[in-house]
C-alpha positions as CSV (number, residue, x, y, z in Angstrom):
1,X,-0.9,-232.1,3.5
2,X,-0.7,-234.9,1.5
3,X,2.2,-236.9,2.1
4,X,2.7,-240.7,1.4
5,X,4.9,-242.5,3.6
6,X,6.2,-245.1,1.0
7,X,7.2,-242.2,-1.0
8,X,9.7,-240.8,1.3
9,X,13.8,-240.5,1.2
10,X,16.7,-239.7,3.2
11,X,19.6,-237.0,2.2
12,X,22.7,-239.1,0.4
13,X,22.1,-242.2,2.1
14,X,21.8,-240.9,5.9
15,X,19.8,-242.9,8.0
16,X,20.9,-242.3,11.4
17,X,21.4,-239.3,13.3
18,X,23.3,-241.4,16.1
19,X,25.4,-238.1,17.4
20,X,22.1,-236.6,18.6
21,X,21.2,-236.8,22.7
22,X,18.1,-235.1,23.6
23,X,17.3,-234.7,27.2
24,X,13.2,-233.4,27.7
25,X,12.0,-230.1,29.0
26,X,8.8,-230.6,28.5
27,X,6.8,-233.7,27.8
28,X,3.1,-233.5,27.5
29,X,0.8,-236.6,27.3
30,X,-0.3,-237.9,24.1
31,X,-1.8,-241.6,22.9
32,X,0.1,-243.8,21.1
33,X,1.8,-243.5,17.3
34,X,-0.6,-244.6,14.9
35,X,0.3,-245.4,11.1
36,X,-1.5,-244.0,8.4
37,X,0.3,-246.2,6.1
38,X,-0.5,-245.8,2.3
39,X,-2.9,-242.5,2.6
40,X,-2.6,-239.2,2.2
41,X,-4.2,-238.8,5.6
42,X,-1.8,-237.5,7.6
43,X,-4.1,-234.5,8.3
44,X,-6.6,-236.3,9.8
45,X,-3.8,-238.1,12.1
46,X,-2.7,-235.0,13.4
47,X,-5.6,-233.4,14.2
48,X,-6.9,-236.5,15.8
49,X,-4.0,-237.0,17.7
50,X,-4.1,-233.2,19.1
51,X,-8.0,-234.0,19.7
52,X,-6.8,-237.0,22.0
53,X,-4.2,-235.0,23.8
54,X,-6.5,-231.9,24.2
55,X,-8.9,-234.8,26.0
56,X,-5.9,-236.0,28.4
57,X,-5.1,-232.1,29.3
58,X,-8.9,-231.9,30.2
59,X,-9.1,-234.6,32.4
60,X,-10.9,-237.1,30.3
61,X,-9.6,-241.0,30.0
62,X,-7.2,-241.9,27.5
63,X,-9.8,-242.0,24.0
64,X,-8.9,-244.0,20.5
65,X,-10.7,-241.5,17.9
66,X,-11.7,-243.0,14.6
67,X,-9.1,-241.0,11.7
68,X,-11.6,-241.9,8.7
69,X,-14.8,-240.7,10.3
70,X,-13.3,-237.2,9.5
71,X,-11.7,-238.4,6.3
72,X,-14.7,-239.9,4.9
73,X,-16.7,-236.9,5.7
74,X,-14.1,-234.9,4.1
75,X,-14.1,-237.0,0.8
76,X,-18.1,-235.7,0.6
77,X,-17.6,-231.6,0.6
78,X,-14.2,-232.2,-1.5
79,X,-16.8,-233.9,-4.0
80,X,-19.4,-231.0,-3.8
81,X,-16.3,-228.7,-4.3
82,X,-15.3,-230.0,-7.7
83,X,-18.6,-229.9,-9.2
84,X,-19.3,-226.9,-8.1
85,X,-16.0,-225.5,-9.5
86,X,-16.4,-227.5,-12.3
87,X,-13.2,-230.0,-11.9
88,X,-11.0,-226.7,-11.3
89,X,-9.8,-227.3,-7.2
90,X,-7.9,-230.1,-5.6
91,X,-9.4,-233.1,-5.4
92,X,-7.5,-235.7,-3.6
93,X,-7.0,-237.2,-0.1
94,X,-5.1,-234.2,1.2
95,X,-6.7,-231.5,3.6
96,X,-6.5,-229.2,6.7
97,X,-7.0,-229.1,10.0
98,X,-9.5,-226.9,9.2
99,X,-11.4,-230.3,7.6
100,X,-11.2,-232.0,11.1
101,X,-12.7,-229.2,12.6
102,X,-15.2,-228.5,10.3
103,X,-16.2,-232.3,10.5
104,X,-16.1,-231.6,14.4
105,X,-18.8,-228.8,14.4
106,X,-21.0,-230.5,11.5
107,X,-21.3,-234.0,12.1
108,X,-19.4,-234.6,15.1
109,X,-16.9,-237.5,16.3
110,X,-16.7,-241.3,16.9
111,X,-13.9,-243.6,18.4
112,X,-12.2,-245.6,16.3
113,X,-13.9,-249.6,17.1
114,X,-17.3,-247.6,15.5
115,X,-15.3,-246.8,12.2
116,X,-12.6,-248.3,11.8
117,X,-12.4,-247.3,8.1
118,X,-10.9,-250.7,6.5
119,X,-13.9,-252.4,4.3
120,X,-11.0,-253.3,2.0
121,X,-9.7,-256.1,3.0
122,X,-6.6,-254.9,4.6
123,X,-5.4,-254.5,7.8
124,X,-3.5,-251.6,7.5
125,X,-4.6,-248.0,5.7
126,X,-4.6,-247.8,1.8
127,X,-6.2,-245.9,0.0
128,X,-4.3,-246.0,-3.1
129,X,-7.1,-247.5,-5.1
130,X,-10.1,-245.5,-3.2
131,X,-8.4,-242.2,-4.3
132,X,-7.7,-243.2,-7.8
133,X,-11.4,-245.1,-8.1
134,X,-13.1,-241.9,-6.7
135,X,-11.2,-239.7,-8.8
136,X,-11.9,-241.5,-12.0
137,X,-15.7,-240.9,-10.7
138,X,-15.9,-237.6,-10.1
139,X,-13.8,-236.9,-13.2
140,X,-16.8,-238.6,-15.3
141,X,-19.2,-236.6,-13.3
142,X,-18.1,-233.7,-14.2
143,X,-17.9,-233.6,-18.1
144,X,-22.0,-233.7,-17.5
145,X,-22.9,-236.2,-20.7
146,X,-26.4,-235.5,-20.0
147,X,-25.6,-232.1,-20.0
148,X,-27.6,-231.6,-16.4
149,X,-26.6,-233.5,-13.6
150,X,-28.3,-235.9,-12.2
151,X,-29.4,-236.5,-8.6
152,X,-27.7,-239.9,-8.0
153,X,-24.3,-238.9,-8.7
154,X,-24.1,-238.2,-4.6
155,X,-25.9,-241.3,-4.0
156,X,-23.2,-242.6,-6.2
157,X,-20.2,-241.1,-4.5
158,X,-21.3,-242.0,-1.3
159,X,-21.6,-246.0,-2.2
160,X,-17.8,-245.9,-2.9
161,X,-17.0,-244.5,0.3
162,X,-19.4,-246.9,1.9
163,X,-17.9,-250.0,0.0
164,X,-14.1,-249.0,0.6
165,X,-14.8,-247.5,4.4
166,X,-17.8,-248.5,5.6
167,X,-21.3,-246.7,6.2
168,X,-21.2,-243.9,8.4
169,X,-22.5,-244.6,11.5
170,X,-26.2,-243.2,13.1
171,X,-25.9,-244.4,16.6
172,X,-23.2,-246.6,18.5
173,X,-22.6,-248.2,21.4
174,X,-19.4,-247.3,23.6
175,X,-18.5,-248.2,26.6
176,X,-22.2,-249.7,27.3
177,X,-23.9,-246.1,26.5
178,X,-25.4,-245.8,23.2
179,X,-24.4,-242.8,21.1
180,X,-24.7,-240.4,18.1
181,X,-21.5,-238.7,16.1
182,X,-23.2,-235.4,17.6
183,X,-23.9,-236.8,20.8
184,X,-20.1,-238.3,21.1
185,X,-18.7,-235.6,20.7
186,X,-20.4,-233.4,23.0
187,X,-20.0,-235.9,25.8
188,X,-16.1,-235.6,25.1
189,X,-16.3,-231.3,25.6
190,X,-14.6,-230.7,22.5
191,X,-15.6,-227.0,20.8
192,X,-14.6,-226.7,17.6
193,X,-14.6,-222.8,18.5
194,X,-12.3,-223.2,20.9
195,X,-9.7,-223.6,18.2
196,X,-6.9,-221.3,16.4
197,X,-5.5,-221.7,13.0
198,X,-2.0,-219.5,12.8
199,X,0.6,-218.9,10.0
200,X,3.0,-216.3,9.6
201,X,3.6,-214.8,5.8
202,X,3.9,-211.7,4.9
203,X,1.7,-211.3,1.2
204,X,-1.3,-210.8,3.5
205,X,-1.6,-208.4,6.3
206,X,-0.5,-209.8,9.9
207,X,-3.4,-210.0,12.9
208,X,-6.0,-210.7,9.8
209,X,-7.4,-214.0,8.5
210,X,-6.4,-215.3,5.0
211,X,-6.4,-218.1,3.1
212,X,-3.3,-220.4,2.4
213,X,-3.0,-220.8,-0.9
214,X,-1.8,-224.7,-1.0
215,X,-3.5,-227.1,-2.7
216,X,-5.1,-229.1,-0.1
217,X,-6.7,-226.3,0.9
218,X,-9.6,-227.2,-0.9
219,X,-12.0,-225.5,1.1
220,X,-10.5,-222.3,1.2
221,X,-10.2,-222.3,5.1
222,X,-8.2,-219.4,6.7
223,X,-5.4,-219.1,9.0
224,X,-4.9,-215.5,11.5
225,X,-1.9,-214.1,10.4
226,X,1.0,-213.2,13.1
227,X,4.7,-212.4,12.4
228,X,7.4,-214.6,12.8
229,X,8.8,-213.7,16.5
230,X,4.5,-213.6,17.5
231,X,4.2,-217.1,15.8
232,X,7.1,-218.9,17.6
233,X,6.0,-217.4,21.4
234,X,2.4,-218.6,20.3
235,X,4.0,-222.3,20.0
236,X,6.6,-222.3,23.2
237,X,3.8,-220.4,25.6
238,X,1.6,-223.3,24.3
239,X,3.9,-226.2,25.1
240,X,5.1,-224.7,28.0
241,X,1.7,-224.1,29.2
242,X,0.6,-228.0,28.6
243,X,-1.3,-227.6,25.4
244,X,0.2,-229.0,22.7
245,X,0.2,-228.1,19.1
246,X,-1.0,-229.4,15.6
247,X,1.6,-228.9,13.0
248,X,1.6,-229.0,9.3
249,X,5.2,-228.7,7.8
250,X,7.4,-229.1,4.6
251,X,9.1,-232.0,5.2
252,X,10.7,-232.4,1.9
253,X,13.6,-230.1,3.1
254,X,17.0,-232.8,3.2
255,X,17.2,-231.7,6.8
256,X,14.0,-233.5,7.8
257,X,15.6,-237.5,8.0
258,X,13.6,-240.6,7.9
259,X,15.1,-241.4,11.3
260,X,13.7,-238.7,13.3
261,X,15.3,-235.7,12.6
262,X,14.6,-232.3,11.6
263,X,17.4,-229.5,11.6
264,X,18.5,-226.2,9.4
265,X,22.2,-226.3,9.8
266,X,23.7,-222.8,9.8
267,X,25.5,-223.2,6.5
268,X,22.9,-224.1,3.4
269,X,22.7,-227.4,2.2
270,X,23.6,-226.6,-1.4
271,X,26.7,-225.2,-0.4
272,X,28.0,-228.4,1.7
273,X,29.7,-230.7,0.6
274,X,28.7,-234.5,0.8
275,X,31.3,-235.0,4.2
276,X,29.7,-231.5,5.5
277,X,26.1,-233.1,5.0
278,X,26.8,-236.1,6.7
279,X,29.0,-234.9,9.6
280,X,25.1,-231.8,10.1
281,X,22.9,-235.1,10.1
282,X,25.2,-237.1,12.5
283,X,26.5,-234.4,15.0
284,X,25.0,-231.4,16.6
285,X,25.8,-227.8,16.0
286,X,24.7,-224.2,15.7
287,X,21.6,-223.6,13.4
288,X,20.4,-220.6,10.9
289,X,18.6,-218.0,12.3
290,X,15.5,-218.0,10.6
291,X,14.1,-214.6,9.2
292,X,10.7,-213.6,8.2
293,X,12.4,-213.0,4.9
294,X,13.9,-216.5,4.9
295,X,10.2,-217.6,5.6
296,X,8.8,-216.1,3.1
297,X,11.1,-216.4,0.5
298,X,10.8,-220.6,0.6
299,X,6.5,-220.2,0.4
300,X,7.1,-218.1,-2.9
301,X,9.9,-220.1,-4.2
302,X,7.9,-223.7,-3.2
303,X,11.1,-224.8,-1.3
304,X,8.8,-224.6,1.5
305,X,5.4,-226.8,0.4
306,X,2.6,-228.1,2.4
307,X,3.7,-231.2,2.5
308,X,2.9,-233.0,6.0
309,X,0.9,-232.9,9.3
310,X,2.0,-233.6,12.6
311,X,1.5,-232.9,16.5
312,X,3.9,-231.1,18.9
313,X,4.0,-233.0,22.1
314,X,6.7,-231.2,24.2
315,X,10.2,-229.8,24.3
316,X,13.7,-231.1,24.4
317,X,17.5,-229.4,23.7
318,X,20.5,-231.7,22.3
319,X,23.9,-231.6,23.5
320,X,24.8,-228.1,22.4
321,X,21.7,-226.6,24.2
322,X,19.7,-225.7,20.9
323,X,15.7,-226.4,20.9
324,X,13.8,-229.1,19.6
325,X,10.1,-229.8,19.6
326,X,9.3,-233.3,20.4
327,X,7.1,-234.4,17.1
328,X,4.8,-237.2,17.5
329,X,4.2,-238.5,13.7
330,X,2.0,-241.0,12.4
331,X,3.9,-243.6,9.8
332,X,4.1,-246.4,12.7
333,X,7.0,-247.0,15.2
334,X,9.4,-246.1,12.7
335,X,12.7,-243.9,13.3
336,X,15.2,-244.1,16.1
337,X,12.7,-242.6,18.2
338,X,9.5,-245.2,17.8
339,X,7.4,-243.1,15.7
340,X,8.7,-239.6,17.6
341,X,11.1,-236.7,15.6
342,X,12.9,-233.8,17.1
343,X,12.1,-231.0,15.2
344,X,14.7,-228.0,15.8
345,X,12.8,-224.8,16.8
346,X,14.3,-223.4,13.9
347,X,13.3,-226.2,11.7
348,X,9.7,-225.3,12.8
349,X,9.9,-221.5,12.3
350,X,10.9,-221.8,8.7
351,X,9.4,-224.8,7.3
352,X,6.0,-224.5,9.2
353,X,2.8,-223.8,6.9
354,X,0.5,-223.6,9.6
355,X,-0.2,-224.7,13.3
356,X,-3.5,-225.3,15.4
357,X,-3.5,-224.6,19.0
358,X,-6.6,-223.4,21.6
359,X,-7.3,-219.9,22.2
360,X,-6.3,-220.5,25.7
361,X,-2.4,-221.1,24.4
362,X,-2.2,-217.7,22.8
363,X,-0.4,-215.1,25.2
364,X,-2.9,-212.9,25.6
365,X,-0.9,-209.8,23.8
366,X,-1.5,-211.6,20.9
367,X,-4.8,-212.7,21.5
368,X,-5.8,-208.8,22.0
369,X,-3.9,-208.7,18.5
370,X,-5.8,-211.1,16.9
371,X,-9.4,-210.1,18.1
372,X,-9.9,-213.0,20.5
373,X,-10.3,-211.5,23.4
């Protein structure tokens, strides 16, 4: 997941989608919309933000979780990764939820006033420069001139991160106690274990684990397979149940708007006509019904790309009675919805890549399925 906000577009112009009324089913609490601005970080957001709900469902006080102390140890194993495959994976400030959990279990958490993550001189996220400074670097690491590598070049790598970000803290103080990253995070009663990473394809075997082969997969973390009609109940048995759900998405599909929308309209987009575009964006009606075959099809044709992550914070329906997923996004208060989309349930079906969720939201038919249980 990857995406930059400043790079994105609306379908011929469209930048309302003023026809559409949604009235809430299901509206679970969340903190507020954060901007990741100029980064490919959007990974880290979501998971974050589903960290900071998962806290709220548990009881705990409202908690502001630092985004770049996951990124920053991210940036370190992506770094180990190309060297040790020799330049040939991903190396860029995309990843997986998989990343923030793995950062989770190995170093643990902090909130955001102990790493704020902006050493840069700017006030908001950029890491335009960073990405292309530590790229350069690692790209002159590898061609090994000394044709053995050095012991520095770590040392090396990890002075960027700490000019551009900051050092990684030892110990803090919060809220008068003094902490570790380790120690944080296991005052907050967060288990990494406690996690599921589902997709739904159908070139690996369902109720097995495999890996998604996108490119910000960089460290070849796996997802539990489930078909289709398994993978939707696993995300409305969730929300309906309170938890909510991490979501990583295509979102380069014209039916995903810059104002807050996200629809398939029954007839395909490249058999409308401009007035037929317009008139799907602006007014409600029936949607596709997705197939696994549909689903599949977009992965192997990369219509349907890794492009985004997000969190899925409850459930509404428009005028007509069809399903949406309230999205909570992280480019700002932006949209017609301050920082919120409604993403139609079969939006989520087709275009979804993966989703995160706790064991405890699986239905427990699946969960048997899935060797949870």
């Amino acid at each position: 997941m990857v995406f930059l906000i400043a790079a994105f577009t609306t379908l011929a112009g469209v930048s309302q989608d003023t026809g559409y009324v949604f009235q809430m089913v299901q509206d679970i609490p969340c903190t507020p919309v954060k901007d990741q601005h100029r980064t490919s970080t959007c990974w880290s957001f979501s998971s974050v933000s589903f960290f900071e709900s998962e806290l709220l469902r548990m009881g705990k006080p409202e908690t502001d979780l630092s985004e770049m102390f996951i990124v920053r140890h991210t940036y370190e194993g992506k770094a180990d990764k190309y060297v040790r495959m020799s330049g040939t994976v991903n190396f860029a400030g995309g990843g997986a939820f998989h990343d923030a959990l793995n950062v989770l279990k190995n170093y643990g958490l902090v909130p955001e006033a102990a790493y704020p993550g902006l050493e840069y001189g700017d006030e908001q996220h950029n890491h335009r420069e960073l990405d292309a400074v530590l790229k350069g670097y690692m790209d002159a690491v590898i061609k090994n001139p000394n044709r053995k590598l050095s012991t520095a070049w770590m040392k090396g790598f990890r002075g960027i991160l700490d000019a551009y970000l900051g050092e990684s803290p030892e110990t803090f103080t919060w809220q008068g106690n003094t902490f570790t990253p380790a120690s944080f995070a296991e005052s907050l009663g967060l288990d990494p274990d406690d996690y599921v990473i589902l997709s739904s394809f159908t070139h690996h075997p369902f109720y097995e684990p495999f890996i998604l082969e996108v490119p910000d997969n960089w460290a070849w973390g796996t997802c539990l397979n489930l078909p289709l009609e398994e993978f939707g109940r696993v995300i409305d048995h969730a929300l309906n149940k309170g938890f909510t759900v991490a979501w990583a998405s295509d979102m380069s599909d014209p039916g995903f708007t810059s104002a807050g929308l996200a629809i398939v309209p029954e007839k395909p987009w490249e058999e409308m006509d401009d007035s037929e575009r317009m008139n799907a964006l602006e007014s409600p009606a029936k949607q596709r019904v997705i197939t696994q075959e549909m689903r599949q099809a977009g992965f192997d044709n990369l219509t349907t790309t890794d492009d985004h992550g997000m969190h899925l914070v409850g459930c509404a329906t428009d005028q007509l009675g069809n399903r949406y997923y309230r999205v909570k996004n992280s480019w700002g208060i932006t949209g017609n919805y301050e920082g919120f989309w409604y993403a139609s349930r079969e939006y989520v079906l087709y275009k979804s890549t993966n989703i995160m969720v706790h064991r405890d939201a699986i239905p427990r038919d699946i969960a048997l399925k899935l060797g949870l249980e």
